[in-house]
N, C-alpha and C positions, 0 to 999 in steps of 0.2 A: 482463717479469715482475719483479716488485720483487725487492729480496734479504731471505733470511729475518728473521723480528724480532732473533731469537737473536744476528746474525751482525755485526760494527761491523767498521768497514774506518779501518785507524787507519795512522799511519805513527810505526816505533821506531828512536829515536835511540841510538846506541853512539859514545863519545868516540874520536875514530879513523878509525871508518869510516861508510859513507854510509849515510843511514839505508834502512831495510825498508818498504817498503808489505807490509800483511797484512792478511790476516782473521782476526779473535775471533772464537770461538765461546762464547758467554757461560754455555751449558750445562759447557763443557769446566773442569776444576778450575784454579783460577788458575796452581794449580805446572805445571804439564802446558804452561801456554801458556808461564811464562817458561824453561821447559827447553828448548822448542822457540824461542823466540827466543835463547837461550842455544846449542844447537847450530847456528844458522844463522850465528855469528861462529866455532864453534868454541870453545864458553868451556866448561869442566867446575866442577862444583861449583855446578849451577847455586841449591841453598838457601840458596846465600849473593849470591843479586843478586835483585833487585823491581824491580817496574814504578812509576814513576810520573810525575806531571802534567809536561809541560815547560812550565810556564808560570810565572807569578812564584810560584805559591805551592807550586812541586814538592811538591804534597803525595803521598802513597804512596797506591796502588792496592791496596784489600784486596777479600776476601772482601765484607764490607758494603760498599761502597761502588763495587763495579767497576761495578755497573747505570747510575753518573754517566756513564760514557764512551757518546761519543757517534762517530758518524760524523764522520770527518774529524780526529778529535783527534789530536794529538803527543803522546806519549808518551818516554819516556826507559827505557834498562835504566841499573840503577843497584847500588849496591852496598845487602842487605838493611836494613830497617832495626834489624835488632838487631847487625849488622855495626859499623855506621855509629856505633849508640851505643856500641859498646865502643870503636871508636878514637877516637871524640871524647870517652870516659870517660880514656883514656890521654893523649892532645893536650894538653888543658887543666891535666896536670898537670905538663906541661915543662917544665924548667928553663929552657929557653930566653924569654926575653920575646917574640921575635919567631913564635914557632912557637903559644905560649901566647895570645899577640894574636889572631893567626890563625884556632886553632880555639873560641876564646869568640864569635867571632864568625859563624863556621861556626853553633856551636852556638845561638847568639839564632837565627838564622834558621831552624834545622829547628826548634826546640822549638814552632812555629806546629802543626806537624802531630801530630796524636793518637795517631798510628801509633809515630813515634818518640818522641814524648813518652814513652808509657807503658813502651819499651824503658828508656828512657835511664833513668824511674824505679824500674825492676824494681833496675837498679845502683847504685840507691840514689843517682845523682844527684844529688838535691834535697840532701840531704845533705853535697855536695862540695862544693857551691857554696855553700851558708851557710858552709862552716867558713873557706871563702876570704875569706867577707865577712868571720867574725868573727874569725879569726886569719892569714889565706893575706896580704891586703891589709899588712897590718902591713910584711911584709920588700920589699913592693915599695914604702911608705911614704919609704923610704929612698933608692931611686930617683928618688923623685916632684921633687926640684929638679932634676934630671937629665934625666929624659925626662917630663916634668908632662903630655905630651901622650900619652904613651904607657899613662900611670896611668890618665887620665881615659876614654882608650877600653875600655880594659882592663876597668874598673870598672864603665863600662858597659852591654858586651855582657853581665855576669857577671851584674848587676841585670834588664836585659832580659832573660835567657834564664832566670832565675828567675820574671820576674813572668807568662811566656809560659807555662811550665811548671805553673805553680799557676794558670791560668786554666782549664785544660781539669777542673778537679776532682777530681783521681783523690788529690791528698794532702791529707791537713785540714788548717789553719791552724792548729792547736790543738798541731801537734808542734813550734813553735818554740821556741828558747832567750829567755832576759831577755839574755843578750848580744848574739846577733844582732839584738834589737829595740834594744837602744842602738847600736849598731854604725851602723843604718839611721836610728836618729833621730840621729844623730851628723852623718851627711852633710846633714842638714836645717838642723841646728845650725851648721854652719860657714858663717862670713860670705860666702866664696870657694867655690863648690864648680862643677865642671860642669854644663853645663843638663841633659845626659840624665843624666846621677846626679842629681841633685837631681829630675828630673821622675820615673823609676821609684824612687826610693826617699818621696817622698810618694803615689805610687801602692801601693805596697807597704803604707803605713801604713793608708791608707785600706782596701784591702781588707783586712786584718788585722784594723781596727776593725767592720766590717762582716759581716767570717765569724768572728768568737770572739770571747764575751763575756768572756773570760778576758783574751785580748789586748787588748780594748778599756782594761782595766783598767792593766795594764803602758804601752802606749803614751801613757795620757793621764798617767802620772806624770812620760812623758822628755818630752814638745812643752809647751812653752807657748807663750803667743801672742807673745809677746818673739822666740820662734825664726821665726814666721809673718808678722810682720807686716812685715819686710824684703821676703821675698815679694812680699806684696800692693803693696807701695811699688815694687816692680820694675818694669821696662817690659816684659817676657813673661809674653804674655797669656796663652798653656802653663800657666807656673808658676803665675801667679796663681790660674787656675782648679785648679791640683791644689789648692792651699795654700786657697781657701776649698771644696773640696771634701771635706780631712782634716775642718774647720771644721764644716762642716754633719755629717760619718760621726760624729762622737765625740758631738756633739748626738745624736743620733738617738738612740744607743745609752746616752745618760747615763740613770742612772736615774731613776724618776720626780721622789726628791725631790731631785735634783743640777738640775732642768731647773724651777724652783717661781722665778719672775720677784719677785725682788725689789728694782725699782730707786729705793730710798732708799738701800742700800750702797753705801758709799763705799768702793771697792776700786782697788789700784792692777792695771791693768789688765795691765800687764808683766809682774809678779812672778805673777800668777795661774796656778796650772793649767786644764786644758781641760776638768778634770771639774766645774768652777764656772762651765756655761755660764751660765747665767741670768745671774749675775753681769757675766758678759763681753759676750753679746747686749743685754746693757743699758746699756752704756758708750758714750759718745759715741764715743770714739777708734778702736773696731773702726768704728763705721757710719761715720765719716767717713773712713777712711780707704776704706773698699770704694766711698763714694762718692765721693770725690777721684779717687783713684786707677785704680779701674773704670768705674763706668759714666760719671762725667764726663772722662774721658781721648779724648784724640786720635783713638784709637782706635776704629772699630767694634765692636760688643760681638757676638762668633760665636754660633755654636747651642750651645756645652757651656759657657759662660758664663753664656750667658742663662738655658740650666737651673739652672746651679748657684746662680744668685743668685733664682732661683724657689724653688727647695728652702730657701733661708736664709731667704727672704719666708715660706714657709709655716712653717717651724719656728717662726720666731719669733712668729707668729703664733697658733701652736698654744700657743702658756706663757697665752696667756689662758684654757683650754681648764679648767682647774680653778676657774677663778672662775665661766666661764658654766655650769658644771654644778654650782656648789654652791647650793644651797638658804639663804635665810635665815631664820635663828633668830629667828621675834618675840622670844622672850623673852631674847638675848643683847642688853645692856645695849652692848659697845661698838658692834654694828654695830645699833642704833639711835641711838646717838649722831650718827652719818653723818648720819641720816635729821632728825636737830636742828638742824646742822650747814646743811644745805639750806633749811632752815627760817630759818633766822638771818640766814643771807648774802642771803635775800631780802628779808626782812623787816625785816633791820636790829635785829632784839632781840636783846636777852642774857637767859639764864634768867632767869625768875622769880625771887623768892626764893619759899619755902615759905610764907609769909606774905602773898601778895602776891593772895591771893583765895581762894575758896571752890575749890574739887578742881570742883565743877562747869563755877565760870566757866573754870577754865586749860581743861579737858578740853571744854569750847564752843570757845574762842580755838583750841587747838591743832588741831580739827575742820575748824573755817573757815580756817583756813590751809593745811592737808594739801591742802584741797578747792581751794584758786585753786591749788596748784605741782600741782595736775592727778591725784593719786591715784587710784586707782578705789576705794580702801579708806580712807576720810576717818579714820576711826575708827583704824585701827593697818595706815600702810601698809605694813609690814613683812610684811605678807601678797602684798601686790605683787611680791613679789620670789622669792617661794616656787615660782617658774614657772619651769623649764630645760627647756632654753634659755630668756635669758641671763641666770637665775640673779644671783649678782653681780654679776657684768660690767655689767650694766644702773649700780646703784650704784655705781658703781666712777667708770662714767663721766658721769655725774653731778654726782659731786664733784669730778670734775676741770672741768669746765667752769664751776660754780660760782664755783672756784675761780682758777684762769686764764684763763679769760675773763668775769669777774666781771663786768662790765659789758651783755656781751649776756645773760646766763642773767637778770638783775634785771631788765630790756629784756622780755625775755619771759614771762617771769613776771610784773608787773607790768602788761603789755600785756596777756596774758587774763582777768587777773582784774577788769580793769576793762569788758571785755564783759559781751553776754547769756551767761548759762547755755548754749545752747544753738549760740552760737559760739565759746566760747573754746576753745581748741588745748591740750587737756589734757599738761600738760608732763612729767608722771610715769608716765602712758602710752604715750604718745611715746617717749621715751626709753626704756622695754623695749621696745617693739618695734622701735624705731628698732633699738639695739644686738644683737638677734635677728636682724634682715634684715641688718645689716653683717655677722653673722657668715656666715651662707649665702651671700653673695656673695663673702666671702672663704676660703670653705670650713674654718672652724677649728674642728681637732680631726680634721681628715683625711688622710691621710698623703699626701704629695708623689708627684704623678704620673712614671712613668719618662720620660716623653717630653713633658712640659709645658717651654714658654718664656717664659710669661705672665708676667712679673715686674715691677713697678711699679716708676719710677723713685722717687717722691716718696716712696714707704711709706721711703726710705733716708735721707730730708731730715731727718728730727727723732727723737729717740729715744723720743718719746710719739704715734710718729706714729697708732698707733690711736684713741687716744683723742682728739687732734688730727681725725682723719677723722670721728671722730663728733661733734666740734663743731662741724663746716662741715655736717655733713649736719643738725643737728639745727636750726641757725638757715636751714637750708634749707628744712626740714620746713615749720615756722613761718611762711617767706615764701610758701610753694606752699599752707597754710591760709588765708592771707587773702587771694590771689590768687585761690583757689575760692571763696570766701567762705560756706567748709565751716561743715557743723553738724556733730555727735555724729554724724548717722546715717552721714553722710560722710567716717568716719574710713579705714575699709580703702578707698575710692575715694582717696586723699590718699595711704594707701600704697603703691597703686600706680604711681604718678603720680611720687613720691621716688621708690621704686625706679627708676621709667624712666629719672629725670635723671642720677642717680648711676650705673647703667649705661654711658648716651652718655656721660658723662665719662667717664667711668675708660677707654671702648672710646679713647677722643683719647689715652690715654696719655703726662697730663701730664706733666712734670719735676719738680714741687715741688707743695708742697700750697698755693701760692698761685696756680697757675695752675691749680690743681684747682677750684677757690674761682671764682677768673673766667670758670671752665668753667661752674658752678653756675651765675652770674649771667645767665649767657649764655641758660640753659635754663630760659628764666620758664617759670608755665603758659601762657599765651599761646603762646609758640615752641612747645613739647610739643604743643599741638593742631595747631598748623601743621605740624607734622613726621606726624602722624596722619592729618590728613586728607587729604597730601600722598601716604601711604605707604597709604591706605586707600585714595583714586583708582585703583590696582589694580584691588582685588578688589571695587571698588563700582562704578565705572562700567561702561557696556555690559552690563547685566542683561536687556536688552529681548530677547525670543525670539526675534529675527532677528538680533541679535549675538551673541546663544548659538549659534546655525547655524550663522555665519560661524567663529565661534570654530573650534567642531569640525569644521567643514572645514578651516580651515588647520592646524589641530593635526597631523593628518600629517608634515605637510610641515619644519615647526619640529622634530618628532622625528626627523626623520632631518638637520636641518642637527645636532641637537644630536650625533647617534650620531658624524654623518663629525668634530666634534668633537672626540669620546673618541677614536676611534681615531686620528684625527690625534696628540694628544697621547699615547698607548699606542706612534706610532711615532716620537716625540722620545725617550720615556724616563723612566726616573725613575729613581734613586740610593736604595737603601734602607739598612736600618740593621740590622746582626744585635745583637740584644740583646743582651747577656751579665750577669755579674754585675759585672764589672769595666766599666764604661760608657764611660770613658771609651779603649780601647782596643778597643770594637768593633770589627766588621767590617765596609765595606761592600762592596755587591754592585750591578749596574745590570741590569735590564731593557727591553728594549722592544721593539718590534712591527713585523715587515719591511716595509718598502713594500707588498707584494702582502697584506695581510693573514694570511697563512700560517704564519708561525713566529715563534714568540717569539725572540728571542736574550738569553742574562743569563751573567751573570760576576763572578764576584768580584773588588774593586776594594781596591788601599793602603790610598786615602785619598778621601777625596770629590770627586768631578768639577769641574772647572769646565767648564761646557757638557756639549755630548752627547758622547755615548761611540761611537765608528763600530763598526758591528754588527761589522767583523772582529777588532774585540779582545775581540770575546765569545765564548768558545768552547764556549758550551751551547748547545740546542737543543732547541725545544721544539714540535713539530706541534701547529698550533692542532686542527688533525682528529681527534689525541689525545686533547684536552681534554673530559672528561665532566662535571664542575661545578666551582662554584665555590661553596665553603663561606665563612663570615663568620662571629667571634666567639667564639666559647666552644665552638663544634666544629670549628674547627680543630686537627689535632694538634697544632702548636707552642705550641698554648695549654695543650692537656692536659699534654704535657709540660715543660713549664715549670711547672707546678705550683708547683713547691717552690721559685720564685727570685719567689712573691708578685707574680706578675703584677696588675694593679689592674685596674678597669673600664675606664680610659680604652684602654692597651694593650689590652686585646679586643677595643675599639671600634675597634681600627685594624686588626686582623687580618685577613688573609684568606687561603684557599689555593686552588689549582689541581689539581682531582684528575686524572689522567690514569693510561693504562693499566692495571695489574694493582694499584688502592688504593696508588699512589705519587701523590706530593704534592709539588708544589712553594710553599713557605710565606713567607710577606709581612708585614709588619708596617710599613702606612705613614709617611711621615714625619710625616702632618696629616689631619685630615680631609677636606679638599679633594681632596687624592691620593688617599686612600682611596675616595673618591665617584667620582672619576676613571676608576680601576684597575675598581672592579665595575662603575660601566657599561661600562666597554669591552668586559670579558670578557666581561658577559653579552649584548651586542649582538653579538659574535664568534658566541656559541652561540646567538642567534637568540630571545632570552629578554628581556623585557621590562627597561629601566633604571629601577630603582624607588628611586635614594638623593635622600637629601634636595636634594643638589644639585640634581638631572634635574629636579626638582618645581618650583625654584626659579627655574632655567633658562628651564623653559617655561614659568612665567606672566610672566616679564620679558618672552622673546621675541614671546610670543602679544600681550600688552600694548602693546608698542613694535608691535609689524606694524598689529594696530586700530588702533592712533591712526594711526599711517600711511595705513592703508587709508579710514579717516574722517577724514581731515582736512580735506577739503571740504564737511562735514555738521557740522561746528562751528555750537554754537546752533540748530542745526534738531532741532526735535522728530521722534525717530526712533517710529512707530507700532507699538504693541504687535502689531496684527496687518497683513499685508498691506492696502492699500485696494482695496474689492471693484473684479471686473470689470464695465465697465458693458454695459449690452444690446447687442444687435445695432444699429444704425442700421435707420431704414425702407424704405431703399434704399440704393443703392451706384451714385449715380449721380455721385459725384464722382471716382470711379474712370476713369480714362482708359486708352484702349489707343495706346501710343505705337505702335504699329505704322500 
């Protein structure tokens, strides 16, 4: 007979003596159990000792949270934790350096847990340990030639147990001093400083800029990029990614007209503060050095790197974000000037004088010219432009191209206007549309995904590199027009055809925008059909009704290699990611699936695995028998609750939970899509439920595909018949028929 649900069979540890095998009663009040494990050593006073985890993360055993303990767990008595915060509220104020070491250190490592956090904040804590930052530090300053090694740990367990502290939410950011924030930018600022200070106190800054628009203000007047850009020049890839992670938080949060890309200033990039992004995102010397420095380094570029230089890619990307949504003024005289401008550089004129013909003839001339640089609005194309998306942007880049690569924009222009009507490649239509499809494929004007790594090397090669990308795509356009040997009616079939090239490029994830460029060349229209009909072979061949049979009978058979698949991989594992607000110091956790298919095993982990994690360092447990559904997206709780930390689309697309027993959840947030497609068919091929993600879809028309060709590969060139060929008659006799007998 099984034992009751209520009832967990744990074994508790006491410093001393040998631990207790017991039973929980889960019904029973938590005080009642640790009083009773309290009198079985003989311990009185038992209010002042707690249960909790004996595993790395000793976290404390409450009321909410005892339903975690599971059969088989180790447990600890220990001393309570509002105990535990008063003596480590006394410890860290000791005179002693070695005692004071000791318990700052103590204290980084509980302040993980919630429990004692919010003890240790009730004493005002948070409070202690600023005043140590911003005055305590000072008298052991004087130490620091003396024991340098003894400062630098000191300082920071003090940081760490601070940034651990204000992770869990419970104090605002809004209650700091302008001393303690130089204090902290101070440590940023020195040429010489400890990696863990230097790494939690640019972590400190960051989340500061992030949770108070107040602080955000304060802290961009103490950092400039003069203090950052040693950072970035470093060889720790840690610091680096704090230091452009401050970089991108103070962007974020700059206000709108502090972030307005004006790159004709001439600004000395050192001497600038951080509240003059634009400025700074526009200077050669930030992009070269992230490019020297990061992504072309020796080095591998990790997973919170890769984000963080995706986040820089889209920001930057986003200061175009006011040109594509502004509207143009026919009747504002300088940005028609532009529009003269483009006119000239083709055409090789200089104004008119006033005199130099009748208002009809210029206003004929300037008709027929609007018309060859491809206007839709011959007459005043300044109405062309009145369309946002992309609004300016269109113009913008335009005149850049004109202008820097003067020679192909005259080339092309030039080139249609010397066609039929009805084939030349309108170049002023083009180009807004062109620069509208660049912009949805770069998504600008959207705010940076929390789990995106997508980040372009080359977009870091050139400081115009947008406008640079739309002149490789635009002389692209152009060639893939007379490759088709397009008309007018053929203009959206042309833009689909760009888009697809410019796509398969970017997926190759050149280096530079010149291998971008031989990526293009690469992808004639010619190639793009061969890539089409290659990738159409699929789902075109074997249409005949007796390969559709064949199909759906082996289709079974492919869905259960795909299931034993998922589950095979559900019993390798996966490393997930607890989100937080602070990102870069999440949490991970590992799951995966026991050889017999029967229980989950998952745990919380440091740091990220290399390889699998062997199911007995996982001390949770999960009965797949348990398991009642599996929820995806926007009704998962960890979605609802997270509400207020702006979870994005993409994050929901990766969510999923595991409902089990009495509306408990165990909640997921994959690392990619792949896993994600992974993880729900598994679970739902567990529960016996159909695998319906994009993957499984994906899966089975490759496998189905690859088996027919297999299984036809001796009917190559034979005409396969629409219907069976009929049965013929009986014979008139059957006198060919022999009896061996």
């Amino acid at each position: 007979m099984p034992p009751p649900a209520d009832i967990v069979k744990v074994a508790i540890e006491w410093p001393g003596a040998f631990p207790k095998l017991m039973e929980i009663d889960q019904k029973k009040p938590l005080s009642s159990i640790i009083k009773e494990v309290c009198d079985g050593w003989s311990l009185g006073n038992h209010e002042n000792f707690a249960l909790q985890h004996a595993d790395t993360t000793n976290f404390y055993i409450t009321e909410k949270n005892r339903n975690e303990i599971k059969n088989g767990a180790i447990l600890r008595l220990t001393t309570s934790p509002a105990q535990t915060a008063q003596q480590l509220h006394e410890r860290i104020q000791s005179s002693s350096m070695d005692a004071k070491l000791e318990a700052l250190k103590d204290l980084a490592t509980s302040s993980r847990d919630i429990t004692f956090a919010q003890e240790f904040i009730n004493l005002d804590g948070i409070s202690l340990l600023t005043q140590m930052v911003e005055s305590g530090t000072e008298r052991y300053q004087k130490l620091q030639k003396i024991m340098k090694p003894c400062f630098g740990d000191m300082l920071s367990f003090t940081l760490t147990a601070f940034v651990e502290l204000m992770d869990h939410g419970i104090v605002s950011w809004d209650t700091f001093s302008v001393a303690f924030i130089k204090k902290i930018a101070s440590y940023v600022n020195k040429s010489s400083m400890d990696v863990a200070v230097l790494q939690r106190s640019l972590a400190i800054l960051e989340s500061m800029v992030l949770n108070s628009h107040d602080l955000y203000q304060k802290v961009a007047q103490e950092i400039t990029i003069g203090q950052l850009i040693p950072h970035l020049q470093g060889n720790d890839q840690d610091i680096q990614t704090y230091a452009v992670a401050v970089i991108n938080a103070l962007f974020l949060k700059a206000p709108e007209e502090k972030r307005q890309l004006d790159v004709e200033d001439n600004v000395n990039i050192l001497d600038c503060p951080l509240t003059e992004m634009a400025n700074i995102l526009a200077q050669k010397q930030l992009r070269s050095i992230i490019l020297s420095h990061v992504i072309r380094s020796n080095r591998s570029i990790n997973s919170e790197m890769a984000h963080q230089l995706y986040v820089h890619q889209v920001l930057t990307f986003n200061l175009l974000e006011d040109r594509m949504m502004t509207k143009m003024d026919p009747q504002d005289q300088a940005q028609r000037d532009i529009i003269f401008e483009l006119r000239r550089i083709a055409f090789d004129v200089e104004c008119e004088p006033n005199n130099s013909g009748s208002i009809e003839k210029r206003k004929s001339m300037y008709t027929r010219d609007y018309k060859k640089l491809g206007f839709m609005n011959h007459v005043n194309p300044a109405v062309d432009f009145t369309q946002i998306p992309p609004g300016m942007l269109a113009l913008d880049n335009m005149l850049y191209f004109a202008k820097h690569h003067q020679d192909a924009y005259i080339r092309i222009v030039l080139e249609n206007s010397s066609r039929e009507d009805k084939h030349e490649c309108p170049f002023g239509r083009s180009s807004i549309e062109l620069t509208k499809m660049l912009c949805e494929i770069l998504k600008v004007g959207e705010l940076p995904s929390e789990t995106c790594h997508d980040f372009h090397p080359m977009f870091f090669t050139h400081d115009r590199s947008f406008e640079e990308f739309f002149c490789s795509c635009i002389q692209l356009l152009n060639k893939t027009w007379k490759e088709m040997r397009a008309t007018s009616e053929d203009f959206n079939k042309v833009m689909q055809v760009v888009r697809e090239q410019i796509m398969r490029a970017l997926n190759t994830k050149p280096n530079s925008l010149d291998q971008f460029k031989t990526k293009l060349q690469n992808l004639s229209y010619t190639e793009i059909l061969k890539l089409r009909q290659s990738e159409r072979m699929n789902q075109e061949d074997f249409q005949s009704p007796p390969i559709v049979e064949l199909r759906e009978k082996i289709q079974p058979e492919i869905m259960e290699l795909i299931k034993q698949q998922r589950l095979n991989r559900l019993c390798e594992g996966t490393c997930f990611r607890k989100i937080s607000s602070r990102r870069r110091q999440d949490k991970f956790w590992y799951c995966r699936l026991s050889p017999n298919h029967k229980v989950l095993h998952y745990g919380d982990l440091e740091e990220s695995p290399q390889g699998e994690v062997p199911h007995d360092s996982l001390q949770d447990k999960l009965p797949v028998a348990d398991i009642k559904a599996v929820v995806t997206g926007k009704d998962c709780p960890h979605m609802k609750e997270k509400g207020a930390l702006k979870q994005n689309k993409e994050v929901q697309e990766l969510a999923f939970s595991v409902l089990y027993e009495s509306d408990e959840y165990l909640n997921f947030i994959a690392p990619d899509k792949h896993e994600y497609c992974v993880w729900t068919d598994g679970l739902n091929a567990l529960l016996g439920k159909e695998m319906s993600s994009e993957l499984s879809k994906t899966d089975l028309d490759t496998l189905l595909n690859m088996e027919m060709k297999l299984r036809l590969l001796d009917l190559e060139n034979i005409q396969i018949p629409e219907a069976p060929p009929p049965i013929p008659k009986e014979p008139s006799n059957y006198d060919f028929v022999y009896d061996c007998n």
